[in-house]
C-alpha positions, -999 to +999 in steps of 0.1 A: +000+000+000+015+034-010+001+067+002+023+088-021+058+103-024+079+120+004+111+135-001+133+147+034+164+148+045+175+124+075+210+122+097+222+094+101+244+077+126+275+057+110+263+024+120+226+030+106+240+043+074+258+014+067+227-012+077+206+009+054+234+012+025+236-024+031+198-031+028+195-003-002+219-027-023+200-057-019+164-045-020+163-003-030+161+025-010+126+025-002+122-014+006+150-008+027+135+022+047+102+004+047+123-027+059+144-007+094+112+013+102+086-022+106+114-034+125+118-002+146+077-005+153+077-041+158+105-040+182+092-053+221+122-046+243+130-077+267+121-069+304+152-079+324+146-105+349+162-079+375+142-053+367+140-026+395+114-029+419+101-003+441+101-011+479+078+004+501+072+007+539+047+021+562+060+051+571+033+062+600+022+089+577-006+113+598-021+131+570-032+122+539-001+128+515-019+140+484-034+166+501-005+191+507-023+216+527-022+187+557+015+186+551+017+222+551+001+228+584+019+196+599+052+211+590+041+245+609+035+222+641+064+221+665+081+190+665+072+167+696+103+170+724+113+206+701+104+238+720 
């Protein structure tokens, strides 16, 4: 399916140029762009086995956290043992 023509002007880094000159030989320019951009789209990146997870802990909290005006006025409190 073709929607047209498109003309633009693209950098390249060195190792992409020389995949795409590669890929231009054997199949044509536009095959070859057609070719790096589905792969591009279609590429799922692996999720590492180690992949960071967040740790959490109840902290005590007296106020809702979301609702910064409780923190606000919490933080104008004197802390307890403080004069």
């Amino acid at each position: 399916m073709s929607l047209g023509a498109m003309r633009t002007t693209i950098r390249l880094d060195s190792d992409v140029l020389a995949a795409a000159e590669r890929l231009r030989r054997e199949r044509g320019i536009g095959e070859a762009v057609n070719e790096l951009v589905r792969a591009g789209i279609h590429h799922r990146p692996t999720v590492s086995p180690h992949a960071f997870r967040q740790r959490t802990r109840a902290l005590g909290a007296r106020v809702d956290l979301p609702r910064n005006s409780e923190v606000l006025d919490l933080l104008d409190e004197p802390y307890p043992g403080q004069p």
